[in-house]
N, C-alpha and C positions, 0 to 999 in steps of 0.2 A: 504494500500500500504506500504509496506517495504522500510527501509530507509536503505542502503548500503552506509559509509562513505568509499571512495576511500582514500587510501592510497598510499603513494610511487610505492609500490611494484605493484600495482592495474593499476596503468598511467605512463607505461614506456611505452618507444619507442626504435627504433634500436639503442638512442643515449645515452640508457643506460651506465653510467661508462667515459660517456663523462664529465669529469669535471676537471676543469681549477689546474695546479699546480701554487699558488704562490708564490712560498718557492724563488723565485729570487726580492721580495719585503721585506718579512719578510716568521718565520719557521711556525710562528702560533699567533693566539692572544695573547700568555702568553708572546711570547720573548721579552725580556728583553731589545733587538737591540732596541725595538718602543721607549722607553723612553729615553734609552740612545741618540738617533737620537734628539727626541724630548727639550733634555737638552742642549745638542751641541748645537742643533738652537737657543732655546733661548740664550743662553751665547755669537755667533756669534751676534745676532739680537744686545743684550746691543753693542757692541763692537762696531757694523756698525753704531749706534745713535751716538756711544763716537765721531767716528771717524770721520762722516760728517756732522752730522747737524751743521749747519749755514755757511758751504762748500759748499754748491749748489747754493742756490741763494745770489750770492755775487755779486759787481758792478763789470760789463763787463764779466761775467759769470765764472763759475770753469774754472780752468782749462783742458784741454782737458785731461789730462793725468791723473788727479786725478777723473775724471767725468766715464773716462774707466776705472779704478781700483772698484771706486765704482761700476761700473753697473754689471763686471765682479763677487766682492762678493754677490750682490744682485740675481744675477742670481743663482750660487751655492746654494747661501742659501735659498731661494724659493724653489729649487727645494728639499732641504732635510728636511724644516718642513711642506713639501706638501705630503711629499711621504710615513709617517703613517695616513695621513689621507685619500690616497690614496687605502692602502690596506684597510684600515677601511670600505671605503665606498663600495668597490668588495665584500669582506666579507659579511656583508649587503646585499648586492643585490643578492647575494646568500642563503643566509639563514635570512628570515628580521625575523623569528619569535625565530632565536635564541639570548637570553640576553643578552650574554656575545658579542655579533657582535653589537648589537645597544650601548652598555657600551663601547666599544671601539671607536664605531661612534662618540657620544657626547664626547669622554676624549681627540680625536684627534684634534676635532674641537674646541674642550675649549680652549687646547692647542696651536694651529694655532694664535686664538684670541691673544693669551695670547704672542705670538711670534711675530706677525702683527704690535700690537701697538707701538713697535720699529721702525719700515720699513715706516710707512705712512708719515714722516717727509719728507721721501724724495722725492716724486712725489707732493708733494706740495709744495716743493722749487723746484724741475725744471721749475712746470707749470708756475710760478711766477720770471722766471729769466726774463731779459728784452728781448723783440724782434729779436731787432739787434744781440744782443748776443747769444739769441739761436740759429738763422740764420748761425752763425759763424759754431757753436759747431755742428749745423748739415751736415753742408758743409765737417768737417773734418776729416781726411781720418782715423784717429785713432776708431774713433766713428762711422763708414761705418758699421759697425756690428749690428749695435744699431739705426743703423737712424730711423728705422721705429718707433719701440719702443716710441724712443722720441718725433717721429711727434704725433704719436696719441693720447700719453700722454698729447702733448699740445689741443688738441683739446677741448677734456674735462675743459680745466681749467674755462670755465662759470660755470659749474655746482660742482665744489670741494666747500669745506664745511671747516671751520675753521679745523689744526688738533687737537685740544679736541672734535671738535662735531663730525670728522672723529673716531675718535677713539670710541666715544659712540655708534654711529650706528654701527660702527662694533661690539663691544660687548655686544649690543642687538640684533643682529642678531639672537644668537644662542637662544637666549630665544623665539627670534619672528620669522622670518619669515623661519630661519633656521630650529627650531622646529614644526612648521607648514607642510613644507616639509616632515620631515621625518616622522610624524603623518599621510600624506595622504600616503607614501609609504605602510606603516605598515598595514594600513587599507588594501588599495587594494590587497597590496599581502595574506595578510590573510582572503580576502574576501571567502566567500563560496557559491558558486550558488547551487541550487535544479535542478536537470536536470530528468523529467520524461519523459519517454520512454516504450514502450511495457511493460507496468506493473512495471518496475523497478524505481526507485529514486534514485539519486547519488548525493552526494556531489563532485562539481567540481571546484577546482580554477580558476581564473579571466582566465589565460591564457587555461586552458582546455575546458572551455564551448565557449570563444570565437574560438578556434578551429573548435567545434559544427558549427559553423555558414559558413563553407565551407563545409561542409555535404553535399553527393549529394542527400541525402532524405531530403525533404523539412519540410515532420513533424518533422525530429532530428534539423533541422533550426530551423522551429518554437517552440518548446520547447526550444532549445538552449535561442534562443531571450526573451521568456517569462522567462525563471533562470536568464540570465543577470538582467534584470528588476526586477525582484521581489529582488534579491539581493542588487542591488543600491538603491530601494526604499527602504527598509531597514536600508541600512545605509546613506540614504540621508541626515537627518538632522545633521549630525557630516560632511557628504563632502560638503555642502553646507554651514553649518558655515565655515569650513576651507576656500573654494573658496568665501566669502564674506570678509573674514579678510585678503587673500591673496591681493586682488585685492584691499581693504582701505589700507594696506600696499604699494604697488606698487601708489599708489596716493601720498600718505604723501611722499615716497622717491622723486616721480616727483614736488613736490609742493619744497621740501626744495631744490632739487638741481634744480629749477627753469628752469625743462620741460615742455611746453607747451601745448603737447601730451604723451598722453601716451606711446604711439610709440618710440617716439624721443630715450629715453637711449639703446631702443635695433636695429633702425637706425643708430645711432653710434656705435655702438660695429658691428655692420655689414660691418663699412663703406663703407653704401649705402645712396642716398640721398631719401627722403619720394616719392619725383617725379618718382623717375623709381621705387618704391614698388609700388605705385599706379597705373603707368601704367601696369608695369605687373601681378596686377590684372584685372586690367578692361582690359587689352587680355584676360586673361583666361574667366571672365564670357563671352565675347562673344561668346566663344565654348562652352556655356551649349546646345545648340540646338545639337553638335556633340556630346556631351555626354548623352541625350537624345535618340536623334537616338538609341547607343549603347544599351542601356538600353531594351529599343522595340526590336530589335534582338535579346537581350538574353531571351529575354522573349517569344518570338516565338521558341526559339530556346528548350527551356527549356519546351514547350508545358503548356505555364501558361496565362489565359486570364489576369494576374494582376502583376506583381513583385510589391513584398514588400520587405522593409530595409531588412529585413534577405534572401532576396534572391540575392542581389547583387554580393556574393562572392562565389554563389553557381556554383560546376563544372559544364559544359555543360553535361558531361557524368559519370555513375559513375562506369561505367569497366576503368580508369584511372589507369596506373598503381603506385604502392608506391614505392617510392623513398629510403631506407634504408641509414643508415649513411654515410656506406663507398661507395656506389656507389655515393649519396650528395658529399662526398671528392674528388672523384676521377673527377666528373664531372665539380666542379669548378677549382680545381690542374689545370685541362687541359684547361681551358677557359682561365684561366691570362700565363700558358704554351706558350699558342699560342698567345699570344698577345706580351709578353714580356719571356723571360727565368730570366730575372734579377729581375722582378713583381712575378713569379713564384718562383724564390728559396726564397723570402720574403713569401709568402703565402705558400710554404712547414715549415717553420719554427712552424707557428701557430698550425697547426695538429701535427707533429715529436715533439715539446714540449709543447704540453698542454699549448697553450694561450687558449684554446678555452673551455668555460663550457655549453654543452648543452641540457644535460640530462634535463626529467620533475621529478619536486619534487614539494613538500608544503612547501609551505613558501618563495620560491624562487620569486624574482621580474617577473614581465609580460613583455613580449615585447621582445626588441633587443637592444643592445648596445655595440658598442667599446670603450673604455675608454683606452685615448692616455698612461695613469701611468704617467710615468715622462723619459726625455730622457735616461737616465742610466741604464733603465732597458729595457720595450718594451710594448705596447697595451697588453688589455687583455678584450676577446670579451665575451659576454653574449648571447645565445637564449635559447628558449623551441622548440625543434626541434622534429614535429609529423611526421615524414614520409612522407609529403606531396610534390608533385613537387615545389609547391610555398615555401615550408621551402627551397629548394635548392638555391632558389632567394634570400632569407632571410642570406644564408651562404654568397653566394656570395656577397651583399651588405654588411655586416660589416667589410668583410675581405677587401673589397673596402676602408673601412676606415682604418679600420686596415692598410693596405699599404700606404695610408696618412700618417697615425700618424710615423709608423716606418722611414719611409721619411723622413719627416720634423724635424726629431730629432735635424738634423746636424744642423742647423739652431737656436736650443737653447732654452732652456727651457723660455724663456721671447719672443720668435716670433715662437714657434714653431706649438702654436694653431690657427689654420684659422678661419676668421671668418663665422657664419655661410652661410650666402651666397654663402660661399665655399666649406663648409665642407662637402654636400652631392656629391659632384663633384666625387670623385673616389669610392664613396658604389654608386651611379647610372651607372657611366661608369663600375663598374664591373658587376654590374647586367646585363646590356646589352650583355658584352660578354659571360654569361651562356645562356643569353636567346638564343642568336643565337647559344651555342654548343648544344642547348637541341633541335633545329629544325633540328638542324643536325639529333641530336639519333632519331631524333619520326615523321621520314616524311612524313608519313601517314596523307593524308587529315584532317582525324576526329582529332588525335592527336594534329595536327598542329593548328587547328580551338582551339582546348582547351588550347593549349599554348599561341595564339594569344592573345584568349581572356582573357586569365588571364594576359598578359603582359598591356593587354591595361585598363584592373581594377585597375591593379599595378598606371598605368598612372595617371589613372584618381584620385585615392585614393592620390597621392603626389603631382598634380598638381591644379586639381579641387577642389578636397574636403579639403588640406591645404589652401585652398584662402577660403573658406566656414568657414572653421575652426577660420580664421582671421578675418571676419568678424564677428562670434560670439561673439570673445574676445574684437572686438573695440563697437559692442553693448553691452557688458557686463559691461564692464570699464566705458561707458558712462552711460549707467541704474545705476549701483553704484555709479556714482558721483553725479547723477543726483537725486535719489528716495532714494538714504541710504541703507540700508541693504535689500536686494531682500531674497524674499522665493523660495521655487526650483521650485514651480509654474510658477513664473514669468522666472526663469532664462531659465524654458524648454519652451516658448513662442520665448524666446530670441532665442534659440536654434534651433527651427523650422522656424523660420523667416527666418534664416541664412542659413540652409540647403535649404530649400525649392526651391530656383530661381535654382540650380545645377539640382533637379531632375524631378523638371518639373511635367505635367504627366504622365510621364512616372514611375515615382517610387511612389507607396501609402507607405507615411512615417506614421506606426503604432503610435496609444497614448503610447506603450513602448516605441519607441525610443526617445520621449522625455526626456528619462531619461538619456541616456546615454553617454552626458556632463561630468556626475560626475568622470566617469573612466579615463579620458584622461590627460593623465602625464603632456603634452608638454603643457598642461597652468598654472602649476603649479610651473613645474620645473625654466621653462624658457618664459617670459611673452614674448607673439610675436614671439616663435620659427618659426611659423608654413610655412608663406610665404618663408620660405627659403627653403623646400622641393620643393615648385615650383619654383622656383629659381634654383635651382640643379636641376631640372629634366629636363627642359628647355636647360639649358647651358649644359649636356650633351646629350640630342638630337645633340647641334648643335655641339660638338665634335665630334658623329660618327661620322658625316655628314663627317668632314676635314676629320679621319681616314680613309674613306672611298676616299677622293679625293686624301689623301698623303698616304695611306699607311703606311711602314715602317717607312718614313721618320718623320710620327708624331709622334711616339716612344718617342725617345730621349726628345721632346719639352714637352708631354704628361709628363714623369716623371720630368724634371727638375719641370713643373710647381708642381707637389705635393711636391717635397722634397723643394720646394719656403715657404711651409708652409703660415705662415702669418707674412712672412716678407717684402710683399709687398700689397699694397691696391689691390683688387681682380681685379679695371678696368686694373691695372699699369700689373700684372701677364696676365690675359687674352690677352691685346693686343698685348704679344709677341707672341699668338700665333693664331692674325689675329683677336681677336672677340673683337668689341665694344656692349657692356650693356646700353650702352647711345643711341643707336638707336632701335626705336620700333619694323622694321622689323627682330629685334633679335627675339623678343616674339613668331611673326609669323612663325619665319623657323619651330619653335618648336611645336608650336599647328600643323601646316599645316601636319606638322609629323605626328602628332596624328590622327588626320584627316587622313590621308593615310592611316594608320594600321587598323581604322574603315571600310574603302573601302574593304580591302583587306578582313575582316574579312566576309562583307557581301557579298563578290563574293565569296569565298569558302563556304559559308553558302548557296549560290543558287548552288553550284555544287555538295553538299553530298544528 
C-alpha cells in the first residue's frame, strides 16, 4: 500500500486564503515594536513598585485617590506587557511547527515573568488591607470602576502565598507547567494520523482525520477512528507523562494555596459556588436516558443494528449539501443581521478585516478559538473550516465570542474577561440564531431532520459529554493523588468509566476510544474548563426562551449584559435580566428543551 503525505496544497477547503491579518498587534515577529513594548513595560513595572508598594496596605487603607491612580496605571500597563505575548501566542496557534513562532512564544512569556514580578506587591497588599477599610474603598464612588476587580481580588486572599514564594511560582511556571502546555500543543498539532481508505494511505493532521469522523461512509469513520488511535497510541507515553505531571502540578498549587479540592481554584475564578456545579451536573446525568433514546434513532435512522463512538457524528444522509466559505459568511452576517444591526456591523468587521484565520494547513492548532487580544486592538478568531454545514455553527459560535470580547472592551482590560460560566453565553446564543437561519434555507423535511439532529449532537456534545468530560478529570485528579503516577492503561479505565453512564447501550464505546483522552486540550489548558460548556449551553436555552417571550425588547438587555463583561459576578448580570442560577428548575427549563428537540426529531423521523 502506498503512503501519500498530504500536504497544504492537498487539504484545502473553500476557506482557502482565509487567514487572519495581524499587523494591528504587531508587523511580524522581527518588529522591533515587541521589544520596545516589552522594555516600556518593564521600566513602567520598576516605577509602579517605586511608586506604591507599602501604599496599599497602610492603616485605614490608601487613599481612594491614590488607590484609582494606581489601578488606572496597572490596568495600562497589563494591558501592554500582555499584548507581545498576545501576538506570540496567535502566531503559534497558527503555525506551532514554525521556530521562530515558538522562540517568540517563550521570549514573550520570559519576559511577562520578568515584568510580573514588579506588579504582584500589589494585590497582596490590597488582599491584606483591613476589612473595615476595604469596605470603605469599595463603597467609593471614585473606585465604582474597579469595584469588582477589588471584591474578587479579596476573595482569594486565603489562598495568596508570601510575595517571594508568589514571585517563585511564577517564575517557575515557565519552566513547569507553562512549558508543559506548550509541549502538548506542539505534539498535537504536529501529530500525524494514517488514514487508509480504498487502497490509499494518507497522512492527516489531528484536525483532518477528526473531520473523517463526520463522514457519511461509515468505513471512512471507521478508519478515520482507527488513525486517531493508532496515532495517540503512539504518542501516548510522552501525552501521558505530560497529563500525569500536569495534574501532580495542579495538586502541589492546590496543597500550597490551601485548596481542599481540586475544583475549588477554578470555582473561584468562575465565581460559582461547588453546590450549583454539582447540581447542575447531577441534572444533566439524569437526561442520559434522553440522550440515549437519541442515540437509538440515529441508529435506526442511519440503518445500523449497533452505533459505535465513531458513528455518533455521523450525517443522517450523505447527498447533504456543502456549505463553501462565502455562502458560511453570508449565512451567519445574516443570522446576528437579524437579531441585532449593531451585533451585525460588529460581526461584518471580522470578515471586511481579517480577524478571522480559517484556512487548513500543517502545523496549525486543532479546534476553534476566539482570543479577546487586549482592549486596544480587537478579538482574533481561529478555525479549520471543511465545508461542512456544522463548520457554519462553528463560525457562528466564535464570532459569538468574538462579539463578547469586542463588547466588553469598554469595560477595561482588568474586568473585561468573563468568567467562564459566562463566557460561552454569546458563541451558544449565536449558534442558535444560525441554527434557526439554516431551517429557514433547508425546509425540507429530510434537511431539516439532518439539521435537527446535528443541532441536538451539538447539545449533547457541550452539555452531556462536558459533565462526562468533568467527571473524568475529578477521577483523574483523584486516581493521581490517590495511586501516584497512572499509566495510560489505567487512565483509559478512568476514561470509560466516565463516558460510559452518558451512552448507555445504546453506544458500543470501541477498545480505540479508550485512547482518546490524550487529545483533548481543555484538560490541559485549563483544569475544570469543561462544566462551563454546560453551563452556557443551558443558560442560553433559557435566553431564547425570554427572546422568544420579549422579542425586541430583549435586544438592548441581551447586549448590555455582554459588553457587562466581567464586571459583574454572573448571578448579579443575569438577574437583570430575570434569570436566577440558584434555582434548580433553571437546569430543567434547559434539558426539558433538549428533550423537546429529541421529540420533534423523532416525529419527523416517523413522517419521512
Amino acid at each position: 500500500m502506498m503512503l501519500f503525505a498530504v500536504d497544504a496544497a492537498a487539504q484545502t477547503s473553500s476557506a482557502e486564503g482565509i487567514v487572519w491579518d495581524l499587523s494591528d498587534l504587531y508587523r511580524g515577529p522581527d518588529d522591533p515594536q515587541i521589544g520596545t513594548d516589552l522594555e516600556i513595560a518593564l521600566a513602567r513595572a520598576e516605577k509602579f513598585e517605586k511608586d506604591y508598594r507599602g501604599q496599599i496596605n497602610v492603616a485605614g487603607g490608601p487613599k481612594p485617590e491614590l488607590l484609582k491612580r494606581a489601578l488606572d496605571e496597572l490596568e495600562s500597563l497589563s494591558e501592554l506587557m500582555d499584548k507581545p505575548a498576545v501576538y506570540a501566542h496567535l502566531l503559534h496557534a497558527a503555525k506551532t511547527d514554525e521556530p521562530k513562532h515558538g522562540a517568540l512564544l517563550a521570549r514573550t512569556q520570559e519576559r511577562r515573568t520578568a515584568i510580573n514580578k514588579h506588579l504582584i506587591f500589589f494585590e497582596l497588599e490590597w488582599v491584606r488591607v483591613d476589612e473595615d477599610a476595604a469596605q470603605k474603598l469599595l463603597a467609593n464612588p471614585q473606585l465604582s470602576k474597579y469595584q469588582h476587580f477589588l471584591q474578587q481580588k479579596r476573595l482569594w486572599r486565603p489562598h495568596y502565598l508570601t510575595e517571594p514564594e508568589e514571585k517563585i511560582l511564577d517564575e517557575k511556571a515557565i519552566t513547569g507547567r507553562v512549558a508543559f502546555v506548550r509541549l502538548f500543543d506542539e505534539t498535537t498539532s504536529s501529530l500525524r494520523c494514517r488514514f487508509e481508505h480504498n487502497g490509499r494511505c494518507e497522512e492527516l493532521t489531528l484536525p483532518q482525520i477528526l473531520s473523517r469522523l463526520y463522514d457519511a461512509d461509515r468505513e471512512v469513520r471507521r478508519q478515520a477512528a482507527a488513525g486517531l488511535t493508532r496515532a495517540l497510541k503512539e504518542h501516548s507515553r510522552l501525552l501521558t507523562f505530560i497529563f500525569n505531571t500536569l495534574v501532580l502540578d495542579h495538586k502541589s498549587t492546590c496543597d500550597l494555596r490551601h485548596f481542599s479540592d481540586p475544583m475549588m481554584p477554578r470555582h473561584l475564578s468562575n465565581e460559582i459556588t461547588p453546590q450549583i456545579v454539582e447540581a447542575l451536573m447531577a441534572a444533566v446525568e439524569t437526561y442520559h436516558p434522553t440522550v440515549q433514546r437519541y442515540y437509538r434513532l440515529k441508529a435506526k435512522l442511519l440503518g445500523v443494528e449497533k452505533l459505535y463512538d465513531f458513528d455518533r457524528y455521523a450525517p443522517l444522509f450523505d447527498d447533504l449539501p456543502a456549505c463553501p466559505w462565502q455562502e458560511a459568511k453570508k449565512i451567519v452576517q445574516e443570522s446576528y443581521d437579524a437579531f441585532s444591526q449593531d451585533a451585525g456591523k460588529i460581526i461584518r468587521e471580522f470578515f471586511d478585516k481579517k480577524w478571522i484565520d480559517a484556512e487548513l494547513r500543517p502545523g496549525k492548532r486543532g479546534g476553534a478559538f476566539s482570543a479577546s487580544a487586549v482592549p486596544s486592538v480587537h478579538p482574533y478568531i481561529l478555525m479549520n473550516y471543511t465545508d461542512k454545514l456544522r463548520d457554519v455553527m462553528t463560525l457562528a459560535h466564535e464570532l459569538g465570542h468574538g462579539l463578547h470580547q469586542y463588547l466588553s472592551r469598554q469595560v477595561g482590560y482588568l474586568q473585561c474577561d468573563t468568567p467562564l460560566t459566562t463566557a460561552e453565553t454569546a458563541s451558544v446564543f449565536g449558534e442558535m440564531l444560525t441554527f434557526r437561519k439554516l431551517l429557514e434555507l433547508y425546509p425540507q423535511p429530510r434537511t431539516r431532520l439532518a439539521l435537527l439532529c446535528s443541532k441536538i449532537e451539538d447539545a449533547f456534545a457541550t452539555v452531556a459529554r462536558q459533565v462526562a468530560l468533568t467527571r473524568f478529570e475529578q477521577k483523574l485528579h483523584r486516581a493521581r493523588r490517590e495511586q501516584g503516577e497512572l499509566t495510560a492503561e489505567q487512565i483509559n479505565d478512568l476514561w470509560l468509566e466516565a463516558n460510559r453512564p452518558m451512552h448507555g447501550d445504546a453506544v458500543d464505546l470501541t477498545e480505540g476510544y479508550r485512547w482518546w483522552w490524550l487529545y483533548i486540550g481543555h484538560f490541559v489548558h485549563v483544569p475544570f474548563y469543561c462544566y462551563a460548556y454546560a453551563f452556557g449551553e443551558l443558560l442560553v436555552l433559557a435566553l431564547v426562551r425570554k427572546y422568544e417571550q420579549e422579542g425586541d425588547a430583549f435586544v438592548p438587555k441581551y447586549l448590555e449584559l455582554l459588553a457587562a463583561g466581567g464586571s459583574r459576578t454572573p448571578d448579579e448580570l443575569l438577574a437583570k435580566i430575570g434569570i436566577d442560577i440558584s434555582e434548580p428548575a433553571f437546569w430543567e427549563l434547559g434539558l426539558g428543551l433538549l428533550d423537546d428537540m429529541v421529540k420533534e426529531a423523532e416525529d419527523l423521523a416517523d413522517k419521512l
